[in-house]
HTML snippet that shows the backbone in 3Dmol.js (N, CA, C, O; Angstrom):
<script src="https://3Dmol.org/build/3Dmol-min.js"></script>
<div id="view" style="width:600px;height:400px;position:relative"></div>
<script>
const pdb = `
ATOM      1  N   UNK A   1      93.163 127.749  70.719  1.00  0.00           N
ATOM      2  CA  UNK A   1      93.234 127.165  69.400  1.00  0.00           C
ATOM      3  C   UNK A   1      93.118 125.649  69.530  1.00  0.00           C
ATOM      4  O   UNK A   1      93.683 124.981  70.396  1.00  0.00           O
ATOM      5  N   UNK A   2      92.382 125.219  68.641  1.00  0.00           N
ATOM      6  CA  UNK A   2      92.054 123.988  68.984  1.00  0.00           C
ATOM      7  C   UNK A   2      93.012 122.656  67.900  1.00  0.00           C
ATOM      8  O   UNK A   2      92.908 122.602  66.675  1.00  0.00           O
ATOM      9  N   UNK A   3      93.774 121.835  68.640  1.00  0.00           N
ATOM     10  CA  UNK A   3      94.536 121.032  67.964  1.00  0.00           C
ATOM     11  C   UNK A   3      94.182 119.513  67.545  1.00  0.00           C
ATOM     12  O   UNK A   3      93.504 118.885  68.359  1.00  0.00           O
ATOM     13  N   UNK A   4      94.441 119.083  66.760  1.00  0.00           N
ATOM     14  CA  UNK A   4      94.047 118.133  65.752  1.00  0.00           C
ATOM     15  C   UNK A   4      95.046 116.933  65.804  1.00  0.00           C
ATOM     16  O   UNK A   4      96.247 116.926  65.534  1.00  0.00           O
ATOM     17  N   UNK A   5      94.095 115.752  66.292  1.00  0.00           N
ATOM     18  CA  UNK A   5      94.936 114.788  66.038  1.00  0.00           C
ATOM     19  C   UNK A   5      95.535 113.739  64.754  1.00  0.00           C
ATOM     20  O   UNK A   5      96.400 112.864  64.747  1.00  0.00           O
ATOM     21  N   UNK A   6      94.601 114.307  63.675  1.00  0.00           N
ATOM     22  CA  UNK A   6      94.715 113.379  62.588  1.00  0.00           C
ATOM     23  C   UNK A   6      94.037 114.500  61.402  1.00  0.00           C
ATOM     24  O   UNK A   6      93.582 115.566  61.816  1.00  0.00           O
ATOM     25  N   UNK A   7      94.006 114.167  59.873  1.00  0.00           N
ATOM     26  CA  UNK A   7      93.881 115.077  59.211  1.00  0.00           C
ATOM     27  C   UNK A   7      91.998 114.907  59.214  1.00  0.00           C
ATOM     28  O   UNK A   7      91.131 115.781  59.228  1.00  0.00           O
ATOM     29  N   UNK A   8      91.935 114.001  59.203  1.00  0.00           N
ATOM     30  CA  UNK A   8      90.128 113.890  58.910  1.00  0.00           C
ATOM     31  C   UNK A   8      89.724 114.722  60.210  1.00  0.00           C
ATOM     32  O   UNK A   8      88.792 115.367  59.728  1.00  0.00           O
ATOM     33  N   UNK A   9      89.798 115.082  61.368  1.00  0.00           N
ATOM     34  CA  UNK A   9      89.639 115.683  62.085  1.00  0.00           C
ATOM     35  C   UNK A   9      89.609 117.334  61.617  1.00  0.00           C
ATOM     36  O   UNK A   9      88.763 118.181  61.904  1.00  0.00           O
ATOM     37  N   UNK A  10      90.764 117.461  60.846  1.00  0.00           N
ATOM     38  CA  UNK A  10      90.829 119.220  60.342  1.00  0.00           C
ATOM     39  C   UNK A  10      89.900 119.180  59.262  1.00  0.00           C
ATOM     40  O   UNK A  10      89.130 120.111  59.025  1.00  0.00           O
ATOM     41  N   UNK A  11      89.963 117.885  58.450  1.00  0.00           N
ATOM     42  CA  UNK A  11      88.830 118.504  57.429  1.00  0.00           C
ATOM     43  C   UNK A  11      87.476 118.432  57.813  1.00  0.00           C
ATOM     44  O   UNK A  11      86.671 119.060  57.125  1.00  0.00           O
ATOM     45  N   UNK A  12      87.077 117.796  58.767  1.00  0.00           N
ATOM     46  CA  UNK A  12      85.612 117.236  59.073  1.00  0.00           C
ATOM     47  C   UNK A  12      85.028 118.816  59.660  1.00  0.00           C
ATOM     48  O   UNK A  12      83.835 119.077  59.508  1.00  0.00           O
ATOM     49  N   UNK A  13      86.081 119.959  60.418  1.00  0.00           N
ATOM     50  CA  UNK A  13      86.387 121.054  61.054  1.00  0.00           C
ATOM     51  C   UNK A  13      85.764 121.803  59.412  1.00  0.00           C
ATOM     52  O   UNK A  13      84.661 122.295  59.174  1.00  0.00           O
ATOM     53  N   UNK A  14      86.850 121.647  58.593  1.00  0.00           N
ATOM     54  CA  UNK A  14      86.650 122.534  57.483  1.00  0.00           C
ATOM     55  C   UNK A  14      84.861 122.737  56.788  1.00  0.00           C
ATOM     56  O   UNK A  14      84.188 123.710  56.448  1.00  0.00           O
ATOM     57  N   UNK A  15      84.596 120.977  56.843  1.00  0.00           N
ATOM     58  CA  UNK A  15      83.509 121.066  55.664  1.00  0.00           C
ATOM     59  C   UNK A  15      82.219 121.937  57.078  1.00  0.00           C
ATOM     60  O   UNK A  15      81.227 122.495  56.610  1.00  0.00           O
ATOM     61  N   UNK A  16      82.341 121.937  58.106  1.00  0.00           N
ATOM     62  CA  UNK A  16      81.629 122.341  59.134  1.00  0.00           C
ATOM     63  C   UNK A  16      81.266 123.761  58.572  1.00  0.00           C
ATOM     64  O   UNK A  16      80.263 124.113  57.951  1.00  0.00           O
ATOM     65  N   UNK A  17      82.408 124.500  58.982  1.00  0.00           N
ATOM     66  CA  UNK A  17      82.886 125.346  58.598  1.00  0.00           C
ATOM     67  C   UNK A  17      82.308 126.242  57.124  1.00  0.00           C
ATOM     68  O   UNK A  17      82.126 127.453  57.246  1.00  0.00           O
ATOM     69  N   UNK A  18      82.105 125.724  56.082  1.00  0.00           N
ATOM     70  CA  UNK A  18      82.016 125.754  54.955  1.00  0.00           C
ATOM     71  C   UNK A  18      80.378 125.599  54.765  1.00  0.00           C
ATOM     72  O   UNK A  18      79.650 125.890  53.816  1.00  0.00           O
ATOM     73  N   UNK A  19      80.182 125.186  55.686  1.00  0.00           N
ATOM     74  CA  UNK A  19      78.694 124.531  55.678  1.00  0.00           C
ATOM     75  C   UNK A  19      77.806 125.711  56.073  1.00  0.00           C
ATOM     76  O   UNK A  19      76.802 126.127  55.494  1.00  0.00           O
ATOM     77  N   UNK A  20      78.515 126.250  57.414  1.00  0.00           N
ATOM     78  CA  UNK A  20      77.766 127.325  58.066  1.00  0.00           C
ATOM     79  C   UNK A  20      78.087 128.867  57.116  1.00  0.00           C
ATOM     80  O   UNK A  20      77.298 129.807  57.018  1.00  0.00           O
ATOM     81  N   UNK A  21      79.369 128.776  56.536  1.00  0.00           N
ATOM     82  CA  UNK A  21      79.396 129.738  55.914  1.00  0.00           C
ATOM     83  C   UNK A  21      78.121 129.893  54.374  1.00  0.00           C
ATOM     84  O   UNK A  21      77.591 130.964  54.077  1.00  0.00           O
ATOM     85  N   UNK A  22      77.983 129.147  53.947  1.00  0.00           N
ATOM     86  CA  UNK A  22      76.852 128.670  52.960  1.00  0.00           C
ATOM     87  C   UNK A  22      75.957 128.826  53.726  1.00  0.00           C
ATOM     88  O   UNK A  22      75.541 129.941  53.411  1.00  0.00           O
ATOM     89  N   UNK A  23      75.524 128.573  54.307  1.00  0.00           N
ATOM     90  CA  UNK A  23      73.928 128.902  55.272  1.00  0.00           C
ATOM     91  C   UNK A  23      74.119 130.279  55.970  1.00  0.00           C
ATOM     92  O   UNK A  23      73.038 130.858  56.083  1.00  0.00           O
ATOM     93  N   UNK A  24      75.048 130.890  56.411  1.00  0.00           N
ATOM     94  CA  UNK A  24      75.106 132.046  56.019  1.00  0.00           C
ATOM     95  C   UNK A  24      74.926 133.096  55.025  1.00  0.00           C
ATOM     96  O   UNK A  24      74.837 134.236  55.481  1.00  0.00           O
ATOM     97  N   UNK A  25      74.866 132.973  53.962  1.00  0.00           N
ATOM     98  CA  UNK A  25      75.046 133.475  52.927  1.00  0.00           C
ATOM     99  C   UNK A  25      74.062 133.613  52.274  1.00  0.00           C
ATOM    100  O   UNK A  25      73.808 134.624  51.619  1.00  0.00           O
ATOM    101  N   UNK A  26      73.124 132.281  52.384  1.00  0.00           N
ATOM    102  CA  UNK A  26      71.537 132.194  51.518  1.00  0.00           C
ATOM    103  C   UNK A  26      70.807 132.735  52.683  1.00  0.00           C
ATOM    104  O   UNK A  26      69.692 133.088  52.298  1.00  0.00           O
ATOM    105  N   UNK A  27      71.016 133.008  54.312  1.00  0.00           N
ATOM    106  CA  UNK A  27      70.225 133.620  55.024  1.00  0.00           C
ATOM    107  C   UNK A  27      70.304 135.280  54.485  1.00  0.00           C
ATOM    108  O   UNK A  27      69.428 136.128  54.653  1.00  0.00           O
ATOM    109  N   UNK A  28      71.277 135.410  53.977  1.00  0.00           N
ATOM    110  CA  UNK A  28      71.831 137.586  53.971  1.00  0.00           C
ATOM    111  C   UNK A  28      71.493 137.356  52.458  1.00  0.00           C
ATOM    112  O   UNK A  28      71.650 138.541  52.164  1.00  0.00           O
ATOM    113  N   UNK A  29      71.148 136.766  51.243  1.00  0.00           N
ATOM    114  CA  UNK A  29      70.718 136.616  50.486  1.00  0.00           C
ATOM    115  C   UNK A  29      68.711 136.829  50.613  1.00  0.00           C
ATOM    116  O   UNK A  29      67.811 137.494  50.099  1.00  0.00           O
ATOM    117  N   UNK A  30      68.873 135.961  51.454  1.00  0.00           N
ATOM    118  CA  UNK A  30      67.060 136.324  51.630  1.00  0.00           C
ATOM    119  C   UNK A  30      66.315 137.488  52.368  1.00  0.00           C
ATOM    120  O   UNK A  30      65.164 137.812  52.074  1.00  0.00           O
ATOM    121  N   UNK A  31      67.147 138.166  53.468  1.00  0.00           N
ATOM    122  CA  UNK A  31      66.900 139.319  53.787  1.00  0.00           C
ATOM    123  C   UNK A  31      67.271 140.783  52.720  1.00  0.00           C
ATOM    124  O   UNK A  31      66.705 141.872  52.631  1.00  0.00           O
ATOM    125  N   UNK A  32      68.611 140.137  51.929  1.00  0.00           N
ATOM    126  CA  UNK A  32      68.348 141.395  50.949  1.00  0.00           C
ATOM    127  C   UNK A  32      67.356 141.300  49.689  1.00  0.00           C
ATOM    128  O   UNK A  32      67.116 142.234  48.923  1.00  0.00           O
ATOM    129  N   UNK A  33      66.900 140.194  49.623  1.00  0.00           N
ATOM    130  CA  UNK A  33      65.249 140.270  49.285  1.00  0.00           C
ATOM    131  C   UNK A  33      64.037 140.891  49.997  1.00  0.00           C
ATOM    132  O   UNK A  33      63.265 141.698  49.480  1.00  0.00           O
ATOM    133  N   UNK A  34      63.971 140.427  51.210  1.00  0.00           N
ATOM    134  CA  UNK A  34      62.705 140.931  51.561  1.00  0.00           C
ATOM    135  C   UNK A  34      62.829 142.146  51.775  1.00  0.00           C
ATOM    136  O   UNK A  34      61.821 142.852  51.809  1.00  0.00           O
ATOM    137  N   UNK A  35      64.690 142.931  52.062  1.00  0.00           N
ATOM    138  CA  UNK A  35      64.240 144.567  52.221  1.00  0.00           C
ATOM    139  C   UNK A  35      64.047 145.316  50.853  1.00  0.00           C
ATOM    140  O   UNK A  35      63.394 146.353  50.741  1.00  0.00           O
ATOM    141  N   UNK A  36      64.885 144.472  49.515  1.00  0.00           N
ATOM    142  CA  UNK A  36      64.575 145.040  48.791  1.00  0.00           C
ATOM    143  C   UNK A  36      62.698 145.221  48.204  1.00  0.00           C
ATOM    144  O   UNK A  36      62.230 146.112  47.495  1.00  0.00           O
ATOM    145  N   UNK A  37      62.083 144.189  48.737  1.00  0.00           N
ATOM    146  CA  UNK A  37      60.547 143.764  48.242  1.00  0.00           C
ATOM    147  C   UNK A  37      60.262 144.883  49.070  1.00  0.00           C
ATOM    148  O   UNK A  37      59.743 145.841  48.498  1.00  0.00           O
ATOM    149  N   UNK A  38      60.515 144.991  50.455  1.00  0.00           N
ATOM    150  CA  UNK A  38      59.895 146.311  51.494  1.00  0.00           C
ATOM    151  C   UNK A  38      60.562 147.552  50.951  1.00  0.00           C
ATOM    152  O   UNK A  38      60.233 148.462  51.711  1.00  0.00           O
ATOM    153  N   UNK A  39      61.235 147.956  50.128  1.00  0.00           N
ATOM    154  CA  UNK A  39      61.229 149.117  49.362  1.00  0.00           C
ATOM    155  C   UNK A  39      60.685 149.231  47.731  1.00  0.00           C
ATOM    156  O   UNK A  39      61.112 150.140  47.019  1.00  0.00           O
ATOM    157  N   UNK A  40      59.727 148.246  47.226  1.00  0.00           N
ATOM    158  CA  UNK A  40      59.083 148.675  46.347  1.00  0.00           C
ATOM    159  C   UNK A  40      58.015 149.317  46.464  1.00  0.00           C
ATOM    160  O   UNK A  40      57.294 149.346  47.462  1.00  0.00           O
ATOM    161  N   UNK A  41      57.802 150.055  45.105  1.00  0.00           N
ATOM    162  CA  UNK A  41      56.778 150.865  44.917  1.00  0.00           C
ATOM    163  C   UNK A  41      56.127 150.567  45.191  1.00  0.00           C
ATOM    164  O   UNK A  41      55.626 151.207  46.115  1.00  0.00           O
ATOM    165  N   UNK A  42      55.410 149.326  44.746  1.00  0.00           N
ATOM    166  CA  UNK A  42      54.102 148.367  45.103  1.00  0.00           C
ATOM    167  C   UNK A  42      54.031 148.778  46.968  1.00  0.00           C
ATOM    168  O   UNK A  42      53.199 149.468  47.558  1.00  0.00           O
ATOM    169  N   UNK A  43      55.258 148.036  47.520  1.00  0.00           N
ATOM    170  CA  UNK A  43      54.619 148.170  48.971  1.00  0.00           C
ATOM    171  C   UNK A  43      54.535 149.608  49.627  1.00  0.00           C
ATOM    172  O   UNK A  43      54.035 149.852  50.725  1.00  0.00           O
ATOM    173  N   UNK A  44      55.187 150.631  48.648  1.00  0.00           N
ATOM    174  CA  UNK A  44      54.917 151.944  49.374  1.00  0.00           C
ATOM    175  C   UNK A  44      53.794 152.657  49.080  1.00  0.00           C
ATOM    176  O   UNK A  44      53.271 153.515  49.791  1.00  0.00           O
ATOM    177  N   UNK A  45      53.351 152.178  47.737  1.00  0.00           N
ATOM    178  CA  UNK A  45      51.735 151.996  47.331  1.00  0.00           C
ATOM    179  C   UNK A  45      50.342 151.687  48.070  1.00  0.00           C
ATOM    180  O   UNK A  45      49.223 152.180  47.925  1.00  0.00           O
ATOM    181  N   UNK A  46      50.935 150.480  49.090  1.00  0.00           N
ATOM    182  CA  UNK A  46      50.044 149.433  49.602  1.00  0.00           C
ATOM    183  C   UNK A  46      49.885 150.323  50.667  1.00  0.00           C
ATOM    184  O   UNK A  46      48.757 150.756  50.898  1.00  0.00           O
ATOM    185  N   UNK A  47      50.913 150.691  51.405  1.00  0.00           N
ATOM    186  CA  UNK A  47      50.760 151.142  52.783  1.00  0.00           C
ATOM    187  C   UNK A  47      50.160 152.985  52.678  1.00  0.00           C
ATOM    188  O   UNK A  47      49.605 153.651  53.552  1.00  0.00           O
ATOM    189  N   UNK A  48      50.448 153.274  51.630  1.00  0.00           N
ATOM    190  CA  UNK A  48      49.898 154.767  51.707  1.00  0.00           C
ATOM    191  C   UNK A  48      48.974 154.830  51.632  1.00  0.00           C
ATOM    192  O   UNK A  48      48.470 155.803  52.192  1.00  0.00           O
ATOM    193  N   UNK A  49      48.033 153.852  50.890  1.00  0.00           N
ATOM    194  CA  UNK A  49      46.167 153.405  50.415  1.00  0.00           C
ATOM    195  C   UNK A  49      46.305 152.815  51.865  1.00  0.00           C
ATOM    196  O   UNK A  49      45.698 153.740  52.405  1.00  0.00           O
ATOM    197  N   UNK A  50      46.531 152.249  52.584  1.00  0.00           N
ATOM    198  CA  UNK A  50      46.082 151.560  53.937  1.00  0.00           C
ATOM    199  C   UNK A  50      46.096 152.826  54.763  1.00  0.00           C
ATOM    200  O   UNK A  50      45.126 153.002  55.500  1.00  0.00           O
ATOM    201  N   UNK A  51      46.828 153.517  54.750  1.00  0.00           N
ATOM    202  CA  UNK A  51      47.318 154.875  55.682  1.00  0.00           C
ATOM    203  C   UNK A  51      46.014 156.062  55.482  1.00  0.00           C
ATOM    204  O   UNK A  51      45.259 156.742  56.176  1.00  0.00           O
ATOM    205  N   UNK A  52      46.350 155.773  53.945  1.00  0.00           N
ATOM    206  CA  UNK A  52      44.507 156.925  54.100  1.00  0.00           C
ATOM    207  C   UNK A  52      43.356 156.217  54.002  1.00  0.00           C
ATOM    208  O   UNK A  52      42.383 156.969  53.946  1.00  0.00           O
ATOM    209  N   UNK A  53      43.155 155.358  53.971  1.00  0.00           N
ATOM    210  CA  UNK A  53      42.227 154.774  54.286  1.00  0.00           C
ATOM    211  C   UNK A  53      41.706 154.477  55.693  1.00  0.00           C
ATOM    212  O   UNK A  53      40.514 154.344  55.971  1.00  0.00           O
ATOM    213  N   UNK A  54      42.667 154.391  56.499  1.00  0.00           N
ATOM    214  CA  UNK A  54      42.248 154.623  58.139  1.00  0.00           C
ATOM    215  C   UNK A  54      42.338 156.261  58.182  1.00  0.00           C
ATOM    216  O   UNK A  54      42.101 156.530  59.359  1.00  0.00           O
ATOM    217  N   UNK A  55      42.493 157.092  57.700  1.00  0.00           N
ATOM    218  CA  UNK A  55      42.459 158.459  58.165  1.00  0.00           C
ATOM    219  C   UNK A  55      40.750 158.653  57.807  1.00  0.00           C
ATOM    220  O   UNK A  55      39.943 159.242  58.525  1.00  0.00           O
ATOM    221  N   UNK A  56      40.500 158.059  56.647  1.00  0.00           N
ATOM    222  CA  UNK A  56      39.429 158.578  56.175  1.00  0.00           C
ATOM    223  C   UNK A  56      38.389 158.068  56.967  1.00  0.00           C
ATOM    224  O   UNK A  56      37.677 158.984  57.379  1.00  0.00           O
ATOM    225  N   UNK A  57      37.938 156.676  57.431  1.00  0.00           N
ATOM    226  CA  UNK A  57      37.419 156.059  58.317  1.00  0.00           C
ATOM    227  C   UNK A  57      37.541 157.203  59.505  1.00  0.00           C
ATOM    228  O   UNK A  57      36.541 157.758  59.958  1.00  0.00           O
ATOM    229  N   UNK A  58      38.612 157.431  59.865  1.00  0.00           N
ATOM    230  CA  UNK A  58      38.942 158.628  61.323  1.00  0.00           C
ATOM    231  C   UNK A  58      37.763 159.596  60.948  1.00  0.00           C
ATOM    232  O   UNK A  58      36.842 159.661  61.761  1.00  0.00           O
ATOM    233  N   UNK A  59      37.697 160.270  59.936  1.00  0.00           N
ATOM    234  CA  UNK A  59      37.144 161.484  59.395  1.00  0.00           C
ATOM    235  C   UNK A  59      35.905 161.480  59.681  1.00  0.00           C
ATOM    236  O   UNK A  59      35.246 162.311  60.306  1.00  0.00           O
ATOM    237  N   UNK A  60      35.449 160.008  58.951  1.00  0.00           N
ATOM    238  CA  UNK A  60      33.947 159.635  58.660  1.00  0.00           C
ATOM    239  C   UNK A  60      33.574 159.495  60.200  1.00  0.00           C
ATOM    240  O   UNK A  60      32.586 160.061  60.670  1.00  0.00           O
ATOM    241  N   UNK A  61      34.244 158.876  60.789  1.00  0.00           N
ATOM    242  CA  UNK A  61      33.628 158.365  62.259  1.00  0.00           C
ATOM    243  C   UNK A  61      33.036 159.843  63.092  1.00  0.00           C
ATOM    244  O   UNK A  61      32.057 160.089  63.797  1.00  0.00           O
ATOM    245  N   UNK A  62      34.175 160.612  62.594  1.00  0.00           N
ATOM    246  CA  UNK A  62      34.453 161.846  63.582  1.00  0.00           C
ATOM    247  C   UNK A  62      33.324 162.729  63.106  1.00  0.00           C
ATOM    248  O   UNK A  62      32.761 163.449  63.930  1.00  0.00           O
ATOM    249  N   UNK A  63      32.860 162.732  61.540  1.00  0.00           N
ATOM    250  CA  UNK A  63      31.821 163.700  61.523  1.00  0.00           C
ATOM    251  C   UNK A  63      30.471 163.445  61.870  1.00  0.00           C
ATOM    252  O   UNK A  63      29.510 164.127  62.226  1.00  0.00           O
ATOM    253  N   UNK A  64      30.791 161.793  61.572  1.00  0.00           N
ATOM    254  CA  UNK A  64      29.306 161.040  62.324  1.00  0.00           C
ATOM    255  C   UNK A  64      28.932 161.471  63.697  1.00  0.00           C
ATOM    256  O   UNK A  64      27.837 161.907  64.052  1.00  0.00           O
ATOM    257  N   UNK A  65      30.356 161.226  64.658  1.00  0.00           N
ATOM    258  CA  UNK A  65      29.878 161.358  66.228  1.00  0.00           C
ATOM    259  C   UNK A  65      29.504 163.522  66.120  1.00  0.00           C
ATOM    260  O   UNK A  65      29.112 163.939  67.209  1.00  0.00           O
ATOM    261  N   UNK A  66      29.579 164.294  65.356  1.00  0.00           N
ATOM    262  CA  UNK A  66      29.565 165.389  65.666  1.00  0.00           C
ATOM    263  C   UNK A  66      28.058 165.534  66.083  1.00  0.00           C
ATOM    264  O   UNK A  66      27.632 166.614  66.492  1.00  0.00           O
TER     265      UNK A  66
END
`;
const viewer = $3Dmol.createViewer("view");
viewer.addModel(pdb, "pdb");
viewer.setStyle({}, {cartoon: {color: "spectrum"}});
viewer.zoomTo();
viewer.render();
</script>
């Protein structure tokens, strides 16, 4: 535990403290954005048209080389 010789010392500790907790907070703020954005429709939209769209390319290629 770390001891303090004077009070500006504990608060200079505090606003530190307070600081990182705030920058904490807008970091877990912005990730529960981007997972909520990675569970919209839109992006489960995006990736299922990307998903068959390389299958279909697969298809086309595959009946070409037959």
């Amino acid at each position: 535990m770390k001891t303090y010789n004077n009070n500006q010392e504990m608060l200079n500790d505090l606003k530190t403290l307070k600081l990182k907790r705030d920058i904490s907070i807008e970091e877990l703020k912005i990730v529960k954005n981007q997972f909520k954005d990675d569970l919209s429709f839109s992006s489960w939209l995006s990736s299922a048209v990307r998903v068959t769209t390389k299958l279909g390319i697969y298809n086309l290629a595959k009946r070409i080389l037959k």
